[in-house]
C-alpha positions in Angstrom: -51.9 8.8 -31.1 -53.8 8.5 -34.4 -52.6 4.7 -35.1 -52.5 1.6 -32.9 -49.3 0.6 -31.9 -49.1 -3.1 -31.6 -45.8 -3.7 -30.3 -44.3 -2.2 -26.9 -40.8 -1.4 -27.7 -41.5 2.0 -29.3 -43.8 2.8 -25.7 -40.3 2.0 -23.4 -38.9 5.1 -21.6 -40.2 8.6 -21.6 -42.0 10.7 -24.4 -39.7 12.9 -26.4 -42.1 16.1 -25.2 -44.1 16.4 -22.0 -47.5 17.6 -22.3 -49.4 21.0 -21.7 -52.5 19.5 -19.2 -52.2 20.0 -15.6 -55.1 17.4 -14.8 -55.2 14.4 -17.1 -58.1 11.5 -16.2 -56.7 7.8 -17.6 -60.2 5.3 -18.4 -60.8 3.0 -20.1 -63.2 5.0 -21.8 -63.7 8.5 -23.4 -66.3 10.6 -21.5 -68.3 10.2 -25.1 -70.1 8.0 -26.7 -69.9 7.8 -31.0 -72.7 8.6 -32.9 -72.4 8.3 -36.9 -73.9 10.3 -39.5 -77.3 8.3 -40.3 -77.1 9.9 -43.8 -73.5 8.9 -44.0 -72.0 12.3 -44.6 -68.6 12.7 -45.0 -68.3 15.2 -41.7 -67.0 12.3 -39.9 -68.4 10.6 -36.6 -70.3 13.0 -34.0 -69.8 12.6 -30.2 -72.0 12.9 -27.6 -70.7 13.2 -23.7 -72.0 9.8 -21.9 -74.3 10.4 -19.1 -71.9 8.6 -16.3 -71.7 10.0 -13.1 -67.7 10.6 -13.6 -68.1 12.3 -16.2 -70.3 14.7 -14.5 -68.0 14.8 -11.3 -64.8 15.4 -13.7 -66.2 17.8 -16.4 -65.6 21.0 -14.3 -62.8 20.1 -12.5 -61.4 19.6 -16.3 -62.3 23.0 -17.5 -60.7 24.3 -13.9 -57.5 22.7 -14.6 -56.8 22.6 -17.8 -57.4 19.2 -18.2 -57.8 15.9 -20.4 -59.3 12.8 -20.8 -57.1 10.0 -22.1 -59.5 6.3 -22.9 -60.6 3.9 -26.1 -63.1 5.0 -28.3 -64.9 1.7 -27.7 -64.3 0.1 -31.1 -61.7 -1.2 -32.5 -59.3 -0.1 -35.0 -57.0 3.0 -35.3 -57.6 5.6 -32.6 -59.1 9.1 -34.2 -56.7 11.6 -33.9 -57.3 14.4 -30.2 -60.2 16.3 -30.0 -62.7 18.8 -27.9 -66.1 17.7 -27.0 -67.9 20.7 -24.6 -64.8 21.5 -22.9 -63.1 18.4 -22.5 -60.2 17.7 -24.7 -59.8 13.9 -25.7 -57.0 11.7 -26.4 -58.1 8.5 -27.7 -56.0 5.0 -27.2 -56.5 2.2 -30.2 -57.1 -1.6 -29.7 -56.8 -3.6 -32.5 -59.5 -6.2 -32.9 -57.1 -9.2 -31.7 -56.6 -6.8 -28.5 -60.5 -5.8 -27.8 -60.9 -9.9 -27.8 -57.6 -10.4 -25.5 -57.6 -7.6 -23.1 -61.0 -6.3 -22.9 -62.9 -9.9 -23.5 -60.4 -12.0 -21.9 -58.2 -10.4 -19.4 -60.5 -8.0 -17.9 -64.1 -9.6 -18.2 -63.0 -13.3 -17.9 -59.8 -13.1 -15.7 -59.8 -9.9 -13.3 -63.6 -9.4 -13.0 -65.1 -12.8 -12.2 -61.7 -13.1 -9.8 -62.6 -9.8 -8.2 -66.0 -10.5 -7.3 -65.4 -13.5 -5.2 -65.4 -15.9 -8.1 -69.0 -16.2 -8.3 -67.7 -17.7 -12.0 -64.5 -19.7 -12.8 -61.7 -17.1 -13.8 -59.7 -17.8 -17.0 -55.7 -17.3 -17.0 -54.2 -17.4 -20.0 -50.8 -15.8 -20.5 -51.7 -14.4 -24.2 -54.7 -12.1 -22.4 -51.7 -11.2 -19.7 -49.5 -10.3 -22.4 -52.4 -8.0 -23.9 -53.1 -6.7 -20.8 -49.1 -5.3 -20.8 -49.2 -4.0 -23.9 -52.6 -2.2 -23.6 -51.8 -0.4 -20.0 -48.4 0.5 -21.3 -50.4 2.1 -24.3 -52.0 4.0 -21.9 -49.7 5.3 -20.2 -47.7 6.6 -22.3 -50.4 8.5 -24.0 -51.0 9.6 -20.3 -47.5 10.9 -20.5 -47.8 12.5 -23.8 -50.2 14.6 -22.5 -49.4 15.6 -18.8 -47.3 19.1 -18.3 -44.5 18.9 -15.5 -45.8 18.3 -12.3 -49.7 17.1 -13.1 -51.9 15.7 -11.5 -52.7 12.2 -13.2 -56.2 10.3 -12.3 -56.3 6.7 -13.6 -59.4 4.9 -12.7 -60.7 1.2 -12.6 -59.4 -2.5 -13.0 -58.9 -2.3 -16.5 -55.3 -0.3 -16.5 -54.2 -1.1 -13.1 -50.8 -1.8 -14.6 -50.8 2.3 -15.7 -49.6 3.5 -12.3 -46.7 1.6 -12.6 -45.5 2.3 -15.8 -46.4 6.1 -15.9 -44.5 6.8 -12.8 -41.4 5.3 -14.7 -42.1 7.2 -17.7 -42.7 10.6 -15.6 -41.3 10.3 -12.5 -42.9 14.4 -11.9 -46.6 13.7 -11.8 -48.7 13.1 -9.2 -51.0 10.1 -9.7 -54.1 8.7 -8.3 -56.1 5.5 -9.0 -59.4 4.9 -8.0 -60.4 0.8 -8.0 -64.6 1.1 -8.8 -64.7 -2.7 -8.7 -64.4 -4.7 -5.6 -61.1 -5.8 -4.2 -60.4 -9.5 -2.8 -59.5 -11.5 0.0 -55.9 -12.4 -0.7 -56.8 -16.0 -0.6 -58.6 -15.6 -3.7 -56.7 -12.5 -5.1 -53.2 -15.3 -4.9 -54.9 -17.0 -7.4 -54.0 -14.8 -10.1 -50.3 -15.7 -11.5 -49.7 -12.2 -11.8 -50.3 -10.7 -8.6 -47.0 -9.5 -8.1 -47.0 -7.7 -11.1 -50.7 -6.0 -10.5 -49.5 -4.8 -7.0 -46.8 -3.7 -8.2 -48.3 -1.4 -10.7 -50.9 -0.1 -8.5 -48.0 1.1 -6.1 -47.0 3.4 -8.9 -49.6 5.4 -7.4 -49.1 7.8 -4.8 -53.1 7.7 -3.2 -55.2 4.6 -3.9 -59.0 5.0 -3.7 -61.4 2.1 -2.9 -65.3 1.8 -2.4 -65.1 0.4 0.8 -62.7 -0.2 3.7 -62.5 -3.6 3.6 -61.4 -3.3 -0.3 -58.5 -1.2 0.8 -57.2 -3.6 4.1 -58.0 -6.8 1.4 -54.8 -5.0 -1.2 -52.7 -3.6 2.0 -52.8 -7.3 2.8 -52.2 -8.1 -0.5 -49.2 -6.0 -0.7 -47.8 -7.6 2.5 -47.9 -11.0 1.3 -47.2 -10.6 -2.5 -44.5 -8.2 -2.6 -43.2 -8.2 1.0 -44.2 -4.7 1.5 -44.2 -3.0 4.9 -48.0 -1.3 5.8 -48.8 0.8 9.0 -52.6 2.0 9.2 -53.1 3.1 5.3 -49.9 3.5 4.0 -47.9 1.3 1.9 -44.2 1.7 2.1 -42.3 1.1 -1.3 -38.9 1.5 -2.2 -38.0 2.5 -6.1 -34.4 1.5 -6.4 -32.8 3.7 -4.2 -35.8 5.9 -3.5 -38.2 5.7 -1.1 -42.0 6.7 -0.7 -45.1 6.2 1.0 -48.3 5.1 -0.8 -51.9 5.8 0.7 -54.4 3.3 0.7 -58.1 4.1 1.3 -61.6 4.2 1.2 -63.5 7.4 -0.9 -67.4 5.8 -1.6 -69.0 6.7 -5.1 -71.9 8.6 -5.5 -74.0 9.9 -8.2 -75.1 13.0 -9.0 -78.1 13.0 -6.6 -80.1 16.6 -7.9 -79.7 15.8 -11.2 -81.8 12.7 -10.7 -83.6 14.9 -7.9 -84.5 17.2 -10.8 -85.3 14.5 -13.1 -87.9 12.8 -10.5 -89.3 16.5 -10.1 -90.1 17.1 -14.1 -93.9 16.8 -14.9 -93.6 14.5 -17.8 -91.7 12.4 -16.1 -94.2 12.0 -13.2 -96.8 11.6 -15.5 -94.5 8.7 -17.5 -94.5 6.8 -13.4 -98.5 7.5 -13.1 -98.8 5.7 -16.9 -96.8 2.8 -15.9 -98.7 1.7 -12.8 -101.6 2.3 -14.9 -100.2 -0.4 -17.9 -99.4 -2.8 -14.7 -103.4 -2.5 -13.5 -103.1 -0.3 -10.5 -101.4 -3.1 -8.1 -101.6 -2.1 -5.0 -97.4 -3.0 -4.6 -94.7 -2.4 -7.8 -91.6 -3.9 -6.8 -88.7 -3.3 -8.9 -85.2 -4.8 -10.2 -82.8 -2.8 -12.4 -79.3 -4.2 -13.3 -76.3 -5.1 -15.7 -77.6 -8.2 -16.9 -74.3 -9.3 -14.6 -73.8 -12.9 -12.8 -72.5 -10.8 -9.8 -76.2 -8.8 -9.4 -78.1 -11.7 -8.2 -80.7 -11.6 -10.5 -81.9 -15.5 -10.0 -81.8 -15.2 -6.2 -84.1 -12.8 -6.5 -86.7 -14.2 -8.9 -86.5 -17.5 -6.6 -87.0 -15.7 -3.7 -89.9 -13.8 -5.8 -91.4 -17.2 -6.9 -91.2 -18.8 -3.6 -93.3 -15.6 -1.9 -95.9 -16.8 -5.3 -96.0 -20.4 -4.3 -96.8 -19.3 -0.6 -99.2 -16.6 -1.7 -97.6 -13.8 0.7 -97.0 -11.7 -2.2 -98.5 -12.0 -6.0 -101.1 -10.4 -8.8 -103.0 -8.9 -9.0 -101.5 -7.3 -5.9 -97.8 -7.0 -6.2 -96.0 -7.2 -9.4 -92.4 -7.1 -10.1 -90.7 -5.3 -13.2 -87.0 -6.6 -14.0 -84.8 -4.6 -16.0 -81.9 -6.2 -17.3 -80.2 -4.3 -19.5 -77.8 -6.2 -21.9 -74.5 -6.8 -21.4 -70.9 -8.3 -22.4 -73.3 -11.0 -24.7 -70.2 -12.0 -26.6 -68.9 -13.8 -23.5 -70.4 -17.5 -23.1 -71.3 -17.0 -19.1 -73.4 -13.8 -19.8 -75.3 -16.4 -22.9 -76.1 -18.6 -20.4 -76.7 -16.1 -17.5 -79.4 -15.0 -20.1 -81.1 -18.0 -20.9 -81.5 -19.2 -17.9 -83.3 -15.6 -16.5 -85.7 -16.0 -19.6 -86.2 -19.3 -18.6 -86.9 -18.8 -14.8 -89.3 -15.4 -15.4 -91.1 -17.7 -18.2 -91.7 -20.4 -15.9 -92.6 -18.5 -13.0 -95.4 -16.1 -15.0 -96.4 -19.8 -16.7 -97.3 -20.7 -13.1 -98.7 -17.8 -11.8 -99.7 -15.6 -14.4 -103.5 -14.5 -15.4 -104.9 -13.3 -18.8 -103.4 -9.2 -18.6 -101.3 -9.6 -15.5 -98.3 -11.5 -15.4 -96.6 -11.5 -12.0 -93.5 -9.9 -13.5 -92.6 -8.1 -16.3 -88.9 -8.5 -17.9 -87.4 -6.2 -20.0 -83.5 -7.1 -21.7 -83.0 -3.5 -22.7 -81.1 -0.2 -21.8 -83.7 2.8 -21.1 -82.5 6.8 -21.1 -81.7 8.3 -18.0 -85.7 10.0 -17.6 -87.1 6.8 -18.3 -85.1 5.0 -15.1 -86.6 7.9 -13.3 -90.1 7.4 -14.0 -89.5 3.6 -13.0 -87.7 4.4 -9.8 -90.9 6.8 -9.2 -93.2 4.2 -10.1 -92.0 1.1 -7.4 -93.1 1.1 -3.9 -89.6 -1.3 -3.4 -86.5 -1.5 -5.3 -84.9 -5.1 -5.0 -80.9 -5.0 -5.1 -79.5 -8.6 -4.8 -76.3 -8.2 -5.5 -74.0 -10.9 -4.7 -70.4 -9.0 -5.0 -70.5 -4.9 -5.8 -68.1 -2.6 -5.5 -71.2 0.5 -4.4 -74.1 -0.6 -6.9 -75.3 3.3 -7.5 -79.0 2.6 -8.7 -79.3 2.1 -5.3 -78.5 5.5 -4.7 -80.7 6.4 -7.8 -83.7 5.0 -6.2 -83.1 7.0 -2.8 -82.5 10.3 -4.7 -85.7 10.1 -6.8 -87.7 9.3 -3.5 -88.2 12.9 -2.8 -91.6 12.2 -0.6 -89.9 10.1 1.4 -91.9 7.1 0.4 -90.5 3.4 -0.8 -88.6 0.7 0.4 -84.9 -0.6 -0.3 -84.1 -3.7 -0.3 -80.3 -4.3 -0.6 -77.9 -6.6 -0.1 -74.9 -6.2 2.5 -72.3 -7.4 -0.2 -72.7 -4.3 -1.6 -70.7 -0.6 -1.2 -73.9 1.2 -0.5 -74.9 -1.4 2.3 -72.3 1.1 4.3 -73.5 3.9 3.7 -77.7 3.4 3.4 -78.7 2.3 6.8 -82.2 2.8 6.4 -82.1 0.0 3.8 -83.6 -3.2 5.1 -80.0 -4.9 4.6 -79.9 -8.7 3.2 -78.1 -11.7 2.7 -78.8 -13.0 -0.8 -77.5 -16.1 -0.2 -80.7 -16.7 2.2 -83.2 -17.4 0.8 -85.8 -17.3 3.4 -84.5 -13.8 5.2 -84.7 -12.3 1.4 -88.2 -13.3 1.3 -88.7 -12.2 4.8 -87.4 -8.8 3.7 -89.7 -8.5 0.3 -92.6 -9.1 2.4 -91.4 -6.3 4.9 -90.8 -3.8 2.0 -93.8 -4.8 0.8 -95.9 -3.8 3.7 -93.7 -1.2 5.3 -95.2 1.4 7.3 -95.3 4.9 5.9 -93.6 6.3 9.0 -91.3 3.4 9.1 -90.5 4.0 5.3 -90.7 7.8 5.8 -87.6 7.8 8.6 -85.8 5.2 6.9 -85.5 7.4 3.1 -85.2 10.0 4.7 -81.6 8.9 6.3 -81.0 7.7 3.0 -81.7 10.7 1.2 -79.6 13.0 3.3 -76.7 10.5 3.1 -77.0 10.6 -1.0 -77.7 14.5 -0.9 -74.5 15.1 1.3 -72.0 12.9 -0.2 -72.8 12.9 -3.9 -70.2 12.7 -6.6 -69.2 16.0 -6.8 -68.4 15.4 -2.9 -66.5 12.0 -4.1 -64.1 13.7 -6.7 -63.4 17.0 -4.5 -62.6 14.7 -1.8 -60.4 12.4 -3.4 -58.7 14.8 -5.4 -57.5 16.7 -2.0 -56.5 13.9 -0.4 -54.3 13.5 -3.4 -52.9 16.5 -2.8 -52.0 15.9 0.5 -50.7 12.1 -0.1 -47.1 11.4 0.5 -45.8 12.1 -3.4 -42.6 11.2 -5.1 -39.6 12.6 -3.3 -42.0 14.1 -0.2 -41.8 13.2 3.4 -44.7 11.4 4.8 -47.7 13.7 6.0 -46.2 16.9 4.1 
């Protein structure tokens, strides 16, 4: 589509033409990220692929399958017209700047993500970001449509188009669609708060397998189908009725990983262990580098872990010169009011806590509000003797994984918190409750003065679990048990 369409009545019913793409992935993102002309040619904008770990996992499976990659551009105004970046061929979706502000700002960051994770903050339901919501997911999948031969395979992916499902199967009642959730999913007693739940189940049953990060996510929306739409569930699958049709939808749990030798790779480059030797030299050799790197998020925890931090200060169990903690929080969503805040009030905590504890050339921690490449996180993760992950709500929380795949001599601590995906599959993390306080601090100090054979067979689990089931691993395995789901028109099991 080369212009935005603001209304929905030209998106109702079928495209005039189906597609020629066996495999189409639906995000609500392009695998690329822009990058203009600095001399401001007239060649047009330049893209460059994004280093996410999807896009890594889907890239080949693209080439394979003929496939294409249907998202927003990530600015707003009319959508460039399809094109080929290394392979991939792109289809880019258009939001208006009303609609960046309605669905993206509103709907899906103040509405569906604060909801999702637990409301940690208030959610916001207004029926004009609902409306956008419509309109945007119906965009999408009609472009999906556009674009899919008879009988693909269509991949829709994350929280932001969960109404795509739905709407695609009416359009093209022929393809075979998956939806992976990458977010966590609620509790119905907090999911019911949403005035449109119907509506959002409803959409995700569009789908004929439903992936989530953890099994708990998938029995919270079986649930939820029982109670907001009456449906009937036996062990993972969902049974719907389309008007006169009937079909069986799978519901389950397919963990994300990360592409575990690239970063094993990255960890084993020269320059980048030479970058991890400089930055425990810039910190003064401490004899412990603890380290904290997130989306500067409300739902990461970031301020129960610089209490926690502060309290081990005030106690002197932990502190400079000996132990230092760098926290990276790289910017994030800073147009909305509660990420502001969130923001102040970090800077305010680290800048009280370095106040009080802090000597002339060694501050007990080190904050730094930026993004850093992917070779830089590397040397970092190489550089900390424990990586802190506090998270109060995640749906896996992949630096985790990071961490454990740039660890390849089996030294280093993880600290993680059991409200996150990767809590079920890293047992040799020293697991936490964030909430507490005390057993957080308990857990630094362990971390802090682990034994190496204690911290050697503890990564080493880890490593073999992140080695084994990387993302590769993830996308091969949902992608067959899409295969195998019960489709549109086929009989259970077949």
């Amino acid at each position: 589509m080369s212009a935005i369409r603001k209304g929905s009545a030209d998106l109702e019913g079928p495209p005039a033409a189906v597609g020629d793409y066996g495999f189409v992935v639906v995000a609500s993102r392009l695998p690329v990220d822009r990058v203009d002309d600095p001399d401001g040619a007239d060649g047009g904008p330049e893209w460059r692929r994004s280093p996410g770990g999807l896009v890594t996992a889907l890239e080949p499976v693209m080439r394979e399958a003929n496939g294409a990659w249907v998202g927003w551009p990530g600015s707003a105004g009319a959508a460039p017209d399809p094109f080929d970046v290394q392979g991939m061929h792109l289809v880019c979706v258009g939001l208006s700047a009303a609609e960046v502000e309605d669905f993206y700002e509103g709907f899906c960051n103040a509405t569906l993500w604060p909801l999702y994770h637990d409301v940690i903050a208030p959610p916001v339901f207004r029926r004009p970001w609902w409306e956008s919501y419509v309109t945007v997911n119906r965009r999408f999948a009609w472009a999906a449509a556009e674009q899919a031969a008879m009988g693909a395979t269509v991949w829709v992916n994350d929280y932001q188009l969960q109404l795509v499902p739905g709407m695609l199967r009416a359009m093209r009642g022929d393809v075979r669609i998956g939806f992976f959730n990458h977010i966590p999913f609620p509790g119905y007693e907090i999911f019911a708060q949403l005035p449109w739940r119907r509506q959002i189940i409803e959409g995700l049953l569009g789908a004929d397998l439903l992936g989530f990060q953890r099994h708990g996510d998938a029995a919270n929306f079986l649930r939820a189908c029982r109670r907001a739409t009456g449906a009937t569930t036996k062990g993972s699958l969902v049974h719907v009725r389309d008007g006169s049709e009937e079909r069986e939808v799978r519901a389950d749990a397919f963990p994300v990983s990360i592409d575990s030798a690239a970063y094993g790779e990255l960890a084993a480059r020269e320059d980048v262990r030479a970058r991890a030797r400089e930055i425990r030299e810039a910190l003064g050799e401490p004899e412990v580098v603890l380290l904290g790197v997130d989306r500067l998020d409300y739902t990461k925890g970031i301020l129960h872990r610089l209490n926690a931090y502060s309290e081990l200060l005030d106690e002197g169990r932990l502190g400079p010169p000996g132990a230092v903690l760098i926290l990276v929080a790289s910017p994030s969503r800073e147009r909305v009011e509660h990420y502001r805040l969130l923001r102040d009030e970090i800077e305010v905590t680290v800048g009280r806590i370095n106040g009080q504890h802090g000597e002339l050339g060694s501050p007990p921690i080190h904050y730094l509000h930026q993004s850093y490449p992917r070779d830089e996180m590397a040397a970092l993760y190489l550089s900390a003797d424990v990586m802190l992950v506090t998270s109060l709500r995640d749906g896996m929380n992949l630096v985790a994984k990071e961490y454990v795949a740039c660890r390849q001599d089996e030294t280093g601590a993880l600290v993680l918190s059991e409200f996150t995906g990767a809590a079920d599959e890293l047992v040799g993390a020293l697991l936490v409750n964030p909430h507490d306080i005390e057993g957080l601090k308990d857990a630094i100090v362990h971390a802090a003065t682990i034994s190496p054979q204690e911290a050697r067979r503890r990564m080493r689990s880890m490593r073999r679990r992140v080695r084994e089931n990387d993302v590769a691993h993830w996308a091969a395995t949902f992608l067959d048990a899409l295969k195998g789901a019960p489709g549109h028109g086929d009989e259970p099991g077949s």
